[in-house]
ZAMARGU-4260 file (C-alpha; in steps of 0.2 Angstrom, whole numbers, plus 5000, padded with zeros to 4 digits):
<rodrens>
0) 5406/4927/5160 | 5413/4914/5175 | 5396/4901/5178 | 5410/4915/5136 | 5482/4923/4960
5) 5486/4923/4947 | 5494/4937/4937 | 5484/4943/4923 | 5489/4935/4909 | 5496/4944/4891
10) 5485/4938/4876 | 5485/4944/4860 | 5470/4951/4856 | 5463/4941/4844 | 5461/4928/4857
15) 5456/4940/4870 | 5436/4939/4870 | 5438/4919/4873 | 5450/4920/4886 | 5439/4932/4896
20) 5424/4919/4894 | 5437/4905/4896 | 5446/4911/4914 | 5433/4909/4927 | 5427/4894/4919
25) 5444/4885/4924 | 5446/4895/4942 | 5460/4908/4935 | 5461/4923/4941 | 5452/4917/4957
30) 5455/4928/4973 | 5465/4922/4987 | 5450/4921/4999 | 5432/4912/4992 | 5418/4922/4993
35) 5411/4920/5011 | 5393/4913/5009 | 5387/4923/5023 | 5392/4935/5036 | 5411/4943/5031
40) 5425/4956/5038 | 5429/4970/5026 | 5442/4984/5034 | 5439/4979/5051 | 5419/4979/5050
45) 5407/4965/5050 | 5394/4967/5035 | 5382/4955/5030 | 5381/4943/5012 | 5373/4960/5004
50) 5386/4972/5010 | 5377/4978/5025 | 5387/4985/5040 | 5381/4975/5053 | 5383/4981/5074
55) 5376/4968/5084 | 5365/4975/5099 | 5362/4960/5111 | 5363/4951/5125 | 5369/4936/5131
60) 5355/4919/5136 | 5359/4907/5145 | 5351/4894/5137 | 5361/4876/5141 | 5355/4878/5161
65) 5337/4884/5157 | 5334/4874/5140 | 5314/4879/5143 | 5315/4897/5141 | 5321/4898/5125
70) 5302/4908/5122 | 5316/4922/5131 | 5323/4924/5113 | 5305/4930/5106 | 5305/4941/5123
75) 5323/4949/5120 | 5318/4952/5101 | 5302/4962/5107 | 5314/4973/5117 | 5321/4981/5100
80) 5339/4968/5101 | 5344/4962/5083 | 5355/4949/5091 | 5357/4935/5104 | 5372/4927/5112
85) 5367/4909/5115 | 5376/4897/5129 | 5380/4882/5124 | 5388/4866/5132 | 5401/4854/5122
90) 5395/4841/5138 | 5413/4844/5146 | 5407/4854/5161 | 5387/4852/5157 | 5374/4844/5148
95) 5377/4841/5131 | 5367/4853/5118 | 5367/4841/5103 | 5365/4845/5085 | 5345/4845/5086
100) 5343/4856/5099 | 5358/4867/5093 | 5348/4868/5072 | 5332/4874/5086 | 5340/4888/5093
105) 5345/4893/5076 | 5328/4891/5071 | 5320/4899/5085 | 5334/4916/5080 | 5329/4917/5063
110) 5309/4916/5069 | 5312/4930/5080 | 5325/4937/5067 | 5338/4940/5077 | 5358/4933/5071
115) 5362/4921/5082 | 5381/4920/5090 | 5382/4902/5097 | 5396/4899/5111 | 5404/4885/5120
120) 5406/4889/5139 | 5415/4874/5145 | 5432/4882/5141 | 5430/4896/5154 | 5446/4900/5163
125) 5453/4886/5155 | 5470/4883/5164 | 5461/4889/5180 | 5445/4885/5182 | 5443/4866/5189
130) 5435/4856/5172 | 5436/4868/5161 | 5442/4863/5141 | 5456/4866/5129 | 5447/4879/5112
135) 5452/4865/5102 | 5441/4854/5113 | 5428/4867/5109 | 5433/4866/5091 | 5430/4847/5092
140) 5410/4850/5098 | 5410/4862/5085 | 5413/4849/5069 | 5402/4838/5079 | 5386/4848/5078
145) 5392/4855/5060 | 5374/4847/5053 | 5366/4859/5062 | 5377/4874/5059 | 5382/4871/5039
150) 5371/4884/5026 | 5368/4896/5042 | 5380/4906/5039 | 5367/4921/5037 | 5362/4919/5051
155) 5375/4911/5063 | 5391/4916/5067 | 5403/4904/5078 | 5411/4909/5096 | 5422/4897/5099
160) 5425/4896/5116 | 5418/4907/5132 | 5434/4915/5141 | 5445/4903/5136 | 5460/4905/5147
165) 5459/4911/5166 | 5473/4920/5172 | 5487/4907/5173 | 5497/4900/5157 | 5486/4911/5147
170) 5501/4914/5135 | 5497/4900/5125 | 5480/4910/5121 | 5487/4916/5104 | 5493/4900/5097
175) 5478/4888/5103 | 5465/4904/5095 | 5474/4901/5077 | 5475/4881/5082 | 5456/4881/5085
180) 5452/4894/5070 | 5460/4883/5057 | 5454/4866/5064 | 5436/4875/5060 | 5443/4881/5042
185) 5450/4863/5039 | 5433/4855/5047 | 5423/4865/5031 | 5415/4878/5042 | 5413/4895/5031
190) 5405/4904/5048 | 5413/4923/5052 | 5422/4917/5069 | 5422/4925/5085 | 5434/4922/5099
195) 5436/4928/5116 | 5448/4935/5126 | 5461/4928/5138 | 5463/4934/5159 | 5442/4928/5158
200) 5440/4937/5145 | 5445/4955/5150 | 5463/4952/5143 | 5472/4966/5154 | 5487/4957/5150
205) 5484/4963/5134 | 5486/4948/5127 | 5473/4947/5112 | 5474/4966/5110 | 5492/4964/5105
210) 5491/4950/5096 | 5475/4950/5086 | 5482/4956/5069 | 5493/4938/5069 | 5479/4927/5075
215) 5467/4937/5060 | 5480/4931/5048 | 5479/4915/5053 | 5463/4912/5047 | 5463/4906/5030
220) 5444/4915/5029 | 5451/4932/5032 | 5434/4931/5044 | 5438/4934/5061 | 5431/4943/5074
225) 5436/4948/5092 | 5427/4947/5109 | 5431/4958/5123 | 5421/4958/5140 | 5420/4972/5151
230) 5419/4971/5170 | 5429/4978/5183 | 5445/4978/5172 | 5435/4991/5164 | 5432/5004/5176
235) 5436/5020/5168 | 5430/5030/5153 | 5446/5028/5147 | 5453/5011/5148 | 5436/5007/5138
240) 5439/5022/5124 | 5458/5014/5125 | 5453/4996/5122 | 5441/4999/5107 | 5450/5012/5097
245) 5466/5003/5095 | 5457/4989/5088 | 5448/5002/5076 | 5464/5010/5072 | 5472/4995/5068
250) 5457/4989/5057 | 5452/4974/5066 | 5433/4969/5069 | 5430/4968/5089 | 5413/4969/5098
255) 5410/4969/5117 | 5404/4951/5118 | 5398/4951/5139 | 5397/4966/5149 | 5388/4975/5165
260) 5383/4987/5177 | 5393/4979/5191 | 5403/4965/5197 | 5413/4955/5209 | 5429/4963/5201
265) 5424/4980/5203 | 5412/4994/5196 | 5411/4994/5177 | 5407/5009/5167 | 5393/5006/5157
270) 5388/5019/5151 | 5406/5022/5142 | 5403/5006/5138 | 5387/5009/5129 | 5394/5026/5123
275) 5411/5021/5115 | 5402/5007/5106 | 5389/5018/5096 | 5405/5032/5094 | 5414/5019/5085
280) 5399/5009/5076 | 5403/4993/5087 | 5392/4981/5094 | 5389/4976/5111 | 5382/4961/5121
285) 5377/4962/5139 | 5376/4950/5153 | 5362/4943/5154 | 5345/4941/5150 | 5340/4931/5166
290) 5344/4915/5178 | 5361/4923/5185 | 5366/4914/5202 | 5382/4910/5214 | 5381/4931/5219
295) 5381/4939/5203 | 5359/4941/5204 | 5360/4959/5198 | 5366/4954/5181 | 5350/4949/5178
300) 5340/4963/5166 | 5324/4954/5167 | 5317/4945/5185 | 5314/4927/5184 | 5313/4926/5165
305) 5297/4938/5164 | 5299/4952/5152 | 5288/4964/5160 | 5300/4966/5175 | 5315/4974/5168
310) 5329/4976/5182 | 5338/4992/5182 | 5350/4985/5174 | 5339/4981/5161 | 5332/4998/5159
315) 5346/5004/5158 | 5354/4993/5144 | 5337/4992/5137 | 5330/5010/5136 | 5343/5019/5142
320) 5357/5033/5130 | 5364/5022/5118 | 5356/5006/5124 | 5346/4994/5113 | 5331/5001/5110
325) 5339/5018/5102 | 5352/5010/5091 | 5347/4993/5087 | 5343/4991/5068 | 5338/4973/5063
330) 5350/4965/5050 | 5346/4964/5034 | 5345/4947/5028 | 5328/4949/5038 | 5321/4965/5026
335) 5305/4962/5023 | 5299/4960/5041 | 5295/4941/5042 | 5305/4926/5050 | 5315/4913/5042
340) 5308/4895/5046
</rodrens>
């Protein structure tokens, strides 16, 4: 939103029972990729350490300009989501969210049991927007609040940068994502990855669409996953139905990271939206929980914070056929019904 191996070896086989024991001992016959410790892609789907399938029903808070309502989080978990998009600043563009209160919004998530996708908005429209910062910039706040972030990966996964190109010099989106991506991997971080799309985040250039199998290469992780927001770019049943399935088809994890009802751009469809998503078993993050200003009010799905006075907008993405409520299941590192501390 504007202001988001080796080859088995041939023993003989007299020698062949030691060698088994002997072989992961020494690292041999190790797969290319580590074991992810937390959240991994398999086949273009986003499953949890246990091998649970997870789709992320959500919705965006925007906690670095209302760092006093983070009780919204135990607010948006009553209301059946099983994750939250949280905004963060790198101090670029807004204050600073530093590693403490970054491990209490991660706390607070796994109270509430909800997964927690943290995102640095500073790097909106990036070559457009006035102020806003490089993804490698973003990478930069990233390994700077890595205290707070390492052994969450259960629980956390990273978005690197809010929208980070406008729609000037938004070429360069491809070979700053991978930049970005392997600073992380080099920085230690074991997290699955999410990143936006360029044109603020709507990529009707078709940038990320098109390039999205090089940039998930790229990752030394093989954990990757891509953002797509839906405004008035997505106006049509079948620009939405387009968009998603060539991702599914081509095997590559994408979620709707920011949508809505309306906007300044023109009339998005929700509902295919809403509907394509649970077709196609993706997940979905609407815009926005509360505190929307500068014209865009009616993005709000609750009024001034309070729960009990859902906006249409949030009925509708709430309550409404293939909202929230109907198709949100909680993820499974939370079985058992309690929080995490």
């Amino acid at each position: 939103m504007r202001s988001t191996r080796l080859l088995p070896l041939r023993i003989v086989p007299v020698l062949g029972f030691v060698a088994a024991l002997l072989l992961p001992l020494l690292g041999l016959g190790a797969p290319a990729h580590a074991a992810p410790t937390g959240f991994r892609v398999e086949n273009g789907r986003l499953l949890e350490a246990s091998g649970n399938d997870f789709v992320m029903r959500g919705v965006n808070h925007a906690h670095t300009w209302y760092p006093d309502r983070i009780s919204s989080l135990a607010h948006i978990k009553a209301k059946g989501a099983n994750t939250v998009r949280v905004v963060l600043s790198s101090g670029d563009r807004w204050t600073r969210n530093d590693a403490a209160d970054v491990a209490n919004v991660v706390s607070q998530c796994k109270q509430n049991r909800l997964i927690c996708v943290l995102e640095v908005h500073d790097t909106t429209g990036y070559g457009e927007q006035s102020g806003a910062v490089s993804l490698s910039r973003a990478a930069d706040y990233w390994i700077s609040v890595q205290s707070a972030l390492s052994g969450q990966e259960d629980y956390v996964v990273v978005n690197i940068g809010n929208e980070p190109h406008g729609n000037l010099n938004f070429l360069s989106w491809t070979a700053d994502t991978k930049a970005a991506i392997q600073k992380l991997r080099g920085a230690g971080f074991d997290h699955t990855i999410m990143v936006d799309a360029p044109n603020w985040g709507q990529d009707w250039a078709f940038t990320m669409r098109d390039n999205a199998a090089s940039v998930f290469a790229a990752d030394p992780d093989a954990n990757t996953i891509f953002a797509i927001h839906m405004y008035g770019v997505f106006d049509t049943a079948a620009e939405v139905s387009d968009y998603l399935n060539r991702f599914v088809a081509a095997k590559l994890p994408v979620v709707v990271g920011e949508f809505g009802h309306d906007h300044s751009d023109g009339n998005p469809d929700e509902d295919a939206i809403l509907g394509t998503a649970q077709q196609l078993g993706l997940g979905y993050l609407g815009w926005s929980w509360s505190g929307n200003g500068g014209g865009v009010e009616y993005l709000d799905m609750v009024t001034n914070f309070d729960p009990n006075q859902l906006t249409s907008w949030g009925q509708r993405i709430f309550n409404g056929a293939n909202g929230i409520a109907a198709t949100s299941e909680e993820a499974d590192i939370y079985a058992g019904g309690g929080g995490v501390a």
